[in-house]
Backbone as CSV, one residue per row, in Angstrom:
resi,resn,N_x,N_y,N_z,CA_x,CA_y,CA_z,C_x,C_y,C_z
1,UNK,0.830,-1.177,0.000,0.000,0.000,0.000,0.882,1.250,0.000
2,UNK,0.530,1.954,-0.883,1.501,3.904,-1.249,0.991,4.828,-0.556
3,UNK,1.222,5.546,0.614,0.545,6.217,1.281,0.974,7.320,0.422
4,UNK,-0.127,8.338,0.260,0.659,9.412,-0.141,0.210,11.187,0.682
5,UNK,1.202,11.890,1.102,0.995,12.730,2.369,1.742,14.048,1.200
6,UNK,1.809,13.949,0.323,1.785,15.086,-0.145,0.382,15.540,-0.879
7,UNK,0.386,17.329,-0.594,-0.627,17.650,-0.975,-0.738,18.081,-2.614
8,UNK,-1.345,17.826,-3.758,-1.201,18.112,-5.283,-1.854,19.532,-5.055
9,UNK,-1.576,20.336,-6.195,-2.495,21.295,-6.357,-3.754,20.964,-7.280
10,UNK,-4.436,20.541,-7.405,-5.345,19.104,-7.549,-6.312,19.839,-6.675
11,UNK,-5.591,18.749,-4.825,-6.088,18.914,-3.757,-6.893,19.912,-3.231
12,UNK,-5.682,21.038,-3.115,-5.590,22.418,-2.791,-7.079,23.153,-3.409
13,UNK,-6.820,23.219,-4.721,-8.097,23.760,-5.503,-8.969,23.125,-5.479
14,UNK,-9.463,21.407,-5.093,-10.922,21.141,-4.743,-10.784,21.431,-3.388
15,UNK,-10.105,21.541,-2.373,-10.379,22.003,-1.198,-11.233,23.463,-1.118
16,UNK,-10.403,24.223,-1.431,-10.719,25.812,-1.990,-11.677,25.987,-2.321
17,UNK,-12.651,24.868,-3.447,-13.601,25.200,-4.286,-15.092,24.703,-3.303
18,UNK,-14.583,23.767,-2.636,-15.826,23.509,-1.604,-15.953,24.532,-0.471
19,UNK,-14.575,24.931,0.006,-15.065,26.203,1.214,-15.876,26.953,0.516
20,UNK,-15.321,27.341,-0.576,-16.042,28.751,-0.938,-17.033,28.947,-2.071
21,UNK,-17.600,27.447,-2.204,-18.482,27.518,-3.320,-18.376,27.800,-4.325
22,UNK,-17.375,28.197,-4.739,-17.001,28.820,-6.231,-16.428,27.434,-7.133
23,UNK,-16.393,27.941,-8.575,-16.219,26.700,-9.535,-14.388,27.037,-9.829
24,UNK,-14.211,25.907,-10.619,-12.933,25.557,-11.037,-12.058,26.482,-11.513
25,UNK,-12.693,27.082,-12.716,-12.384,28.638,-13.540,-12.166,29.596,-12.693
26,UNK,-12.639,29.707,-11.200,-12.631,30.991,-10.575,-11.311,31.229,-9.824
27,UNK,-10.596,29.545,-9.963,-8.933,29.635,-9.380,-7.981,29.446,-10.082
28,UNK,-8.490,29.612,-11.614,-7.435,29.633,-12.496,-6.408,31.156,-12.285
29,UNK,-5.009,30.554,-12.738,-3.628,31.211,-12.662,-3.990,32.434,-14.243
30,UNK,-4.167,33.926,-14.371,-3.935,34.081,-15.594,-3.142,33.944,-16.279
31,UNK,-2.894,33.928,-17.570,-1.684,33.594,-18.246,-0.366,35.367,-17.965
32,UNK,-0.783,36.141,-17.173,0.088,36.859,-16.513,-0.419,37.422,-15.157
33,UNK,1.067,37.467,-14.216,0.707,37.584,-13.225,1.586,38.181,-12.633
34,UNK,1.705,39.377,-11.956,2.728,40.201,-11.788,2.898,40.308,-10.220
35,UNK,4.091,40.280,-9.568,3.821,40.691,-7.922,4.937,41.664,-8.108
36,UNK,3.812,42.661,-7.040,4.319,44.308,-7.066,4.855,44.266,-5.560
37,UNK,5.423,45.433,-5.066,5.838,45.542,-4.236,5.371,47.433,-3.481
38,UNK,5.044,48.092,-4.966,4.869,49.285,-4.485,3.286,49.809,-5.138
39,UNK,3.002,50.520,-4.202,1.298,50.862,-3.989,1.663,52.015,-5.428
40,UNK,2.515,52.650,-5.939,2.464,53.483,-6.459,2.342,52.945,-8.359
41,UNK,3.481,51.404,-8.365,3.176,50.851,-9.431,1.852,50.713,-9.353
42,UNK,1.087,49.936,-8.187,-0.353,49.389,-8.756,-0.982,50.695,-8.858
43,UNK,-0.838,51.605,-8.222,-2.082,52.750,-9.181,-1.620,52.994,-10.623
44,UNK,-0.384,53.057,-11.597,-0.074,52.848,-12.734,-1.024,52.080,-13.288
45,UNK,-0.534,50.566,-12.758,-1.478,49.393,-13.654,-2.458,49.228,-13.325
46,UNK,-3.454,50.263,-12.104,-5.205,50.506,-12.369,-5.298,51.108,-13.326
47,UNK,-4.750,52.028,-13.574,-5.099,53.083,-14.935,-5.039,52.237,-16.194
48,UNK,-3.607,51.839,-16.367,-3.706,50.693,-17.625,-4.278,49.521,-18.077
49,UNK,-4.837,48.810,-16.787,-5.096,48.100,-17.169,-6.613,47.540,-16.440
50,UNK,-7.115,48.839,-16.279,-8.544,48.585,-15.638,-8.689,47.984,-14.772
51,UNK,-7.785,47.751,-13.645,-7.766,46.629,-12.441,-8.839,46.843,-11.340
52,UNK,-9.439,45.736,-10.953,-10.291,45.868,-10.027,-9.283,44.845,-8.639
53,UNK,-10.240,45.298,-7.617,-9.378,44.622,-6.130,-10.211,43.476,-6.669
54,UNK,-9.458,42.080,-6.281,-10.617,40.684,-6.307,-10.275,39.757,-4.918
55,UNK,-11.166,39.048,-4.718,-10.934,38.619,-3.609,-10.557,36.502,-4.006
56,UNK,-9.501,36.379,-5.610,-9.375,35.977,-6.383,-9.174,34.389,-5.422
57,UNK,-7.664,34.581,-4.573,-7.495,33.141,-3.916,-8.298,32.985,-2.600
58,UNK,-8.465,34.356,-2.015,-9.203,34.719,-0.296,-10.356,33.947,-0.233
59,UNK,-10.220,34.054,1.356,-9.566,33.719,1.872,-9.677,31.837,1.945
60,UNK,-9.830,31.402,0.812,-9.972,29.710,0.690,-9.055,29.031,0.467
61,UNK,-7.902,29.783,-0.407,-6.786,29.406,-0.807,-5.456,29.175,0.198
62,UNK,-4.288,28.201,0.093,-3.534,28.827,1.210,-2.199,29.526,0.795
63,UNK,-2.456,30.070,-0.701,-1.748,30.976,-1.256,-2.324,32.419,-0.928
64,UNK,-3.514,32.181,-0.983,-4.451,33.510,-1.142,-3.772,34.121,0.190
65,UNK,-4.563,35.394,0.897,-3.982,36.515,1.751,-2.917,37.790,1.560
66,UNK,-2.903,37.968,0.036,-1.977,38.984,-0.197,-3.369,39.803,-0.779
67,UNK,-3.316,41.334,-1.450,-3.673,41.970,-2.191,-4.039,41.705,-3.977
68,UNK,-4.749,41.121,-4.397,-4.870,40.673,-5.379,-5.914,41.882,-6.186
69,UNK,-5.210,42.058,-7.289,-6.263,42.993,-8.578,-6.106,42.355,-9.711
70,UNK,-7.133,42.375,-10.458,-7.042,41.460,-11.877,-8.214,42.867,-12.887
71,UNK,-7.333,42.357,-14.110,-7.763,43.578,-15.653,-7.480,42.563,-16.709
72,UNK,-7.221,43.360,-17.780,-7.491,43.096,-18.781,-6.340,43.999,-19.229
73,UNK,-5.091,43.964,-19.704,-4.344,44.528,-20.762,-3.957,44.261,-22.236
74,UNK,-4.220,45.005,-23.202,-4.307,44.941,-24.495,-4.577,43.558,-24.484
75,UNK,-5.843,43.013,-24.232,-6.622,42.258,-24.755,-5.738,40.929,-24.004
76,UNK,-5.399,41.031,-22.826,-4.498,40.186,-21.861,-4.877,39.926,-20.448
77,UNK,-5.376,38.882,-20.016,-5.740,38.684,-18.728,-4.566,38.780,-17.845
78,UNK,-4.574,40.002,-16.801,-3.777,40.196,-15.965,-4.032,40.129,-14.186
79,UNK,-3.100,39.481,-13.572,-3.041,39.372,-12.163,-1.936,40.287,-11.594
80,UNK,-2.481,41.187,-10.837,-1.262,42.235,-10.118,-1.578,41.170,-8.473
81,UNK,-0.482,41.106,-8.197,-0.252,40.749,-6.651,0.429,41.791,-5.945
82,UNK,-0.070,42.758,-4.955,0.686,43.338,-4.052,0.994,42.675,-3.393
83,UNK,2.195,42.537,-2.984,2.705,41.842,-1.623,3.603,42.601,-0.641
């Protein structure tokens, strides 16, 4: 018998998806994803890129707990992470 005690990210995201009721699509990675460090870049990339605050991994995830905003740049799904 293979015990296995590691967790997949598999796991993680059906864990996630039952706390918080939300579906599969709603913990997808965009195909960009930026972590900022300064409050002054992310008001830049609100302007550019239409960012809204999301509450994207929160609190279900055990990545989630940083500042997360997600837009749309030139026709590009974008993730700003303040951290």
């Amino acid at each position: 018998m293979i015990k296995k005690y590691c967790l997949r990210p598999k796991d993680v995201v059906q864990a996630a998806m039952k706390a918080s009721n939300k579906g599969r699509k709603e913990f997808d990675v965009d195909q960009c994803v930026i972590i900022i460090f300064s409050g002054g870049l992310l008001n830049y990339l609100k302007e550019k890129a239409d960012l809204k605050e999301s509450d994207w991994l929160n609190p279900y995830h055990p990545y989630g707990g940083c500042n997360f905003h997600r837009g749309i740049y030139k026709d590009i799904p974008l993730t700003v992470v303040l951290a």
